[in-house]
VOGU-3710 file (C-alpha; in Angstrom, 3 decimals, decimal comma):
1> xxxxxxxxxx> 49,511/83,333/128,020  52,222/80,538/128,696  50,309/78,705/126,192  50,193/81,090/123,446  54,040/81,059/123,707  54,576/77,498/123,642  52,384/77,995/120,530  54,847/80,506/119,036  58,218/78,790/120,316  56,919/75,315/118,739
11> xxxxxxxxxx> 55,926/77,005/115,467  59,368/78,580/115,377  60,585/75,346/115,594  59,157/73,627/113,212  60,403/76,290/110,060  63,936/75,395/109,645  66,408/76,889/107,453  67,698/74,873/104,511  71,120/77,195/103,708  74,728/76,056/103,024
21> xxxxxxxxxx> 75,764/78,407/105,844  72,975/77,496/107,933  73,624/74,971/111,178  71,474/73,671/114,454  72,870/73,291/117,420  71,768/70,383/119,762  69,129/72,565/121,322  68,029/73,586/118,219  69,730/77,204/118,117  69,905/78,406/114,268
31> xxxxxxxxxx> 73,720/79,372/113,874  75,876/81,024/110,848  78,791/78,830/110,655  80,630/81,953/108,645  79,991/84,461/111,779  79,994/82,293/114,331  77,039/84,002/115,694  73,138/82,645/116,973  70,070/83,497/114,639  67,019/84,410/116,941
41> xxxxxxxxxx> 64,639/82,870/114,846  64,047/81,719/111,214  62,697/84,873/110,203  65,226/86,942/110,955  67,703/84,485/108,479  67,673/87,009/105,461  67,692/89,938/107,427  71,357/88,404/108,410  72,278/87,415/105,354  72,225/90,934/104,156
51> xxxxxxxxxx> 74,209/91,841/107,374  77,377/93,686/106,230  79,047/91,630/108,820  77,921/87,982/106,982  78,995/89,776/103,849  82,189/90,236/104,755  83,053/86,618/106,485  81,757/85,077/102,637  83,874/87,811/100,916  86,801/86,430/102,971
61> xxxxxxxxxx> 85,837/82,227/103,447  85,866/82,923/99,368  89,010/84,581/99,525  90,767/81,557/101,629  89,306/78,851/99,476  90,763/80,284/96,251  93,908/80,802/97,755  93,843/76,826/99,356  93,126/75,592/96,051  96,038/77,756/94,204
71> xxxxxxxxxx> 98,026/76,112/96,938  97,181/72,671/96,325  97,149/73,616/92,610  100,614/74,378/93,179  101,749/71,415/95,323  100,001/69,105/92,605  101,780/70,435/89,631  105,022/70,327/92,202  104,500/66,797/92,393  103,781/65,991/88,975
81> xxxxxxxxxx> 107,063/67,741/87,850  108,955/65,284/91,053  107,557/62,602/89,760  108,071/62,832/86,226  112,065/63,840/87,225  112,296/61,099/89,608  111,070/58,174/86,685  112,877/60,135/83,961  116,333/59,082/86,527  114,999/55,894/86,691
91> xxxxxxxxxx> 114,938/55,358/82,560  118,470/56,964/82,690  119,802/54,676/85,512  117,990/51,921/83,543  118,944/52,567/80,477  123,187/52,945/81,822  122,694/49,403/83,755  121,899/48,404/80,194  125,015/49,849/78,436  127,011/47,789/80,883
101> xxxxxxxxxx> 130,816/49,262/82,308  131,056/52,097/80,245  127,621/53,300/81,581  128,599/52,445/85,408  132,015/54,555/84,549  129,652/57,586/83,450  127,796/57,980/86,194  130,738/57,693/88,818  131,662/60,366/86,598  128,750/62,537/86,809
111> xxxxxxxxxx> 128,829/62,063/90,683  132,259/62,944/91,032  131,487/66,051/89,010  128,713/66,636/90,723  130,522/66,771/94,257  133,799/68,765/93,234  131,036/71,534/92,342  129,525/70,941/95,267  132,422/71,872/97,128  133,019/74,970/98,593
121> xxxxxxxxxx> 136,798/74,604/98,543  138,622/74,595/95,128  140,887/71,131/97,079  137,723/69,491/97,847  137,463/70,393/102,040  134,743/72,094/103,557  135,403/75,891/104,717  135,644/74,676/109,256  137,200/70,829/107,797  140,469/71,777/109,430
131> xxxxxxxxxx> 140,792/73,680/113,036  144,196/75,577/112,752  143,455/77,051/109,416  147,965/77,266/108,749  147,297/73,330/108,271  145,314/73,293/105,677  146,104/72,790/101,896  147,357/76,029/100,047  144,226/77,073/97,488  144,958/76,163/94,212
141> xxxxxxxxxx> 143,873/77,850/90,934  141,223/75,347/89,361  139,917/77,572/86,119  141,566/75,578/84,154  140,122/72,010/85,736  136,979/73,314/85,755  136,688/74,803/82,208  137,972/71,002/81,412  135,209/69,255/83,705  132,429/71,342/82,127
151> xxxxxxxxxx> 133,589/70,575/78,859  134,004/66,797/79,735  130,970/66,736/81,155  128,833/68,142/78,279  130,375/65,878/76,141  129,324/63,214/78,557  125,993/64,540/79,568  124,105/65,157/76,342  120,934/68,081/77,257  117,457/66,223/78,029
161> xxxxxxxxxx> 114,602/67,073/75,810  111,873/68,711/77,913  108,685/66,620/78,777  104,798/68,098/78,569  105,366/67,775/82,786  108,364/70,396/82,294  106,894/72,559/79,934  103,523/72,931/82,028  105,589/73,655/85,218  107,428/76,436/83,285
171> xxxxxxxxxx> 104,626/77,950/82,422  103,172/77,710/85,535  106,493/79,292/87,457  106,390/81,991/84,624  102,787/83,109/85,445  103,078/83,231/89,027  106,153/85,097/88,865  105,297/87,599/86,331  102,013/88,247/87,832  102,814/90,622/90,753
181> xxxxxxxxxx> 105,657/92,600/87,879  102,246/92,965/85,389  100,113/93,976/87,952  102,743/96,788/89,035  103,788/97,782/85,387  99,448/98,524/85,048  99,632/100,584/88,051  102,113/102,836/86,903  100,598/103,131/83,759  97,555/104,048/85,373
191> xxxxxxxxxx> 98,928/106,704/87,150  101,500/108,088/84,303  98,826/108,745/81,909  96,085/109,717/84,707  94,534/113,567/83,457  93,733/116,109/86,853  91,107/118,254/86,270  90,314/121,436/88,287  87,848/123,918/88,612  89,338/127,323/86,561
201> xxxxxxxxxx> 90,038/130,156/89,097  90,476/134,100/88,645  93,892/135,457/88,780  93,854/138,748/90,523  97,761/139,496/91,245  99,259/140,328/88,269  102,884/138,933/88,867  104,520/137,865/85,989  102,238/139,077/83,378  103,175/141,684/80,767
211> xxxxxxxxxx> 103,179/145,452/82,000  102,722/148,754/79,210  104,899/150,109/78,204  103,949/153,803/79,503  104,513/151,918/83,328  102,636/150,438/85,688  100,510/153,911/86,450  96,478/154,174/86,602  95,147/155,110/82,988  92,667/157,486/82,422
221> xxxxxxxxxx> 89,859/154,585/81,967  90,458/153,667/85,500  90,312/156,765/87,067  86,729/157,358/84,983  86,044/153,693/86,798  86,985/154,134/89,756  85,079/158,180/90,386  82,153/156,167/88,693  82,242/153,203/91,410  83,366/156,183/94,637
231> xxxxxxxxxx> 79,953/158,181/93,491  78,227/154,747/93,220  79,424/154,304/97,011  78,215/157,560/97,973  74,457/157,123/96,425  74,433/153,562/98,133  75,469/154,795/101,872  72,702/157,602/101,570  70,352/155,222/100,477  71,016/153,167/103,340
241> xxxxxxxxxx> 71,208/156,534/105,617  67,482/157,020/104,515  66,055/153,849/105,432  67,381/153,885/108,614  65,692/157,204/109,400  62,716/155,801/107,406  62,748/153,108/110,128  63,373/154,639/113,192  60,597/156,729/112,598  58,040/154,038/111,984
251> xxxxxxxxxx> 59,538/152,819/114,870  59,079/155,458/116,992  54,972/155,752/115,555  54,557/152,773/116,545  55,026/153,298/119,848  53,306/155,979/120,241  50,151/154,528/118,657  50,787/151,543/121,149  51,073/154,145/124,021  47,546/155,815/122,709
261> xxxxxxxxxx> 46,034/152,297/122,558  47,612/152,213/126,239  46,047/155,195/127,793  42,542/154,782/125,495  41,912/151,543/127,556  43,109/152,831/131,125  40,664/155,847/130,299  37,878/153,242/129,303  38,298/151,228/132,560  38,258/154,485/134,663
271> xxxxxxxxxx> 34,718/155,554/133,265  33,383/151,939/133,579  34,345/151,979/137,204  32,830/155,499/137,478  29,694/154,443/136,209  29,871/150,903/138,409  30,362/153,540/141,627  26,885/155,740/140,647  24,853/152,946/140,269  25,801/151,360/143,754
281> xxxx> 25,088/154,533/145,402  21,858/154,873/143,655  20,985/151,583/144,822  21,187/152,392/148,002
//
């Protein structure tokens, strides 16, 4: 017998199962590597492939890849758009190295524009700069420098044509976004024009609904209907009266033809043992 199931074990053994999902442990255990779980035997592969349980871990190892590769989709494009900004500052530091002083005097420009925006005070000091706040400068109105900056500096800073690398990450920003408003703007579509359909039912108050004008009072048709359906009542409960007599009194026959039976067989026993009685005394 310990034979036959070495036999069995080694043949088990030697089928192995060829599957993406499929993996052997160093004792040779079949395992799922989406469940996590041991596979008895290579027969009973399928069989847990069809497992509602292995459906669900592909259904969500699926899930998880997509959403890795929108991710690194994402943080591709990301550093496309990075890169091509980060060169396109190079050309334009380049290219004001080249103009000499008067592109040097630019950018000192652009960065001193860039940090009076910056600012969160209108005289240039951050909101905790000074500790007894009596000390610090009185705020001044700047609409006037500003509207004079901005001015200055879009006659300095002429707009940048958009590259291919900044359209494509438009577009890209512009799906992602807009997806989750489409996808709400379908739902309540769906359910504004959505039709309910029920089953008709029969009214039987009549609330609401036009009365004669001779009043609300029985007419002559239902008085006819309703003596018609009282002597309908009547015939119906003496109907029923007379089969219940009918059947108590096949009832009662019944048993008396059971009692008869009865008292025919007691009478036949007494006569048997009457006649068992004279032929033992006539024996002897």
């Amino acid at each position: 017998m310990s034979d036959i199931r070495a036999l069995l074990k080694a043949k088990r053994q030697e089928v192995r199962i060829s599957h993406p999902y499929a993996a052997y442990s160093t004792s040779g255990q079949l395992r799922c590597t989406v469940c996590g779980t041991a596979v008895k035997h290579a027969e009973a592969w399928e069989g847990h492939l069809g497992s509602k349980g292995h459906r669900t871990g592909v259904m969500r190892l699926k899930e998880e890849e997509k959403r890795r590769q929108a991710e690194e989709e994402a943080r591709r494009v990301e550093e496309e758009h990075a890169a091509a900004k980060r060169k396109a500052e190079d050309e334009e530091e380049d290219e004001e190295e080249g103009e000499g002083e008067d592109g040097r005097q630019a950018k000192r420009q652009k960065t001193e524009e860039r940090e009076e925006a910056g600012s969160s005070r209108p005289g240039g000091f951050p909101a905790d700069f000074f500790s007894d706040p009596s000390r610090a400068p009185p705020v001044q109105d700047g609409d006037e420098d500003e509207g004079a900056n901005e001015e200055g500096g879009a006659a300095a800073e002429p707009a940048k044509p958009k590259t291919a690398i900044d359209e494509e990450w438009e577009a890209f920003q512009k799906s992602v976004l807009t997806a989750s408003e489409d996808a709400a703007i379908d739902t309540k579509e769906k359910y504004e024009r959505a039709t309910v359909f029920a089953e008709p039912e029969l009214v039987s108050t009549t609330e609401g609904m036009p009365v004669d004008a001779e009043g609300a009072g029985p007419t002559e048709r239902d008085k006819k209907l309703s003596e018609e359906e009282e002597r309908q009542r009547k015939m119906q409960d003496e109907r029923e009266l007379i089969m219940d007599r009918l059947l108590e009194e096949e009832r009662a026959q019944e048993e008396a033809d059971s009692r008869v039976t009865l008292l025919k067989g007691r009478l036949d026993m007494l006569k048997k043992q009457r006649e068992l009685a004279r032929t033992k005394k006539a024996r002897t």
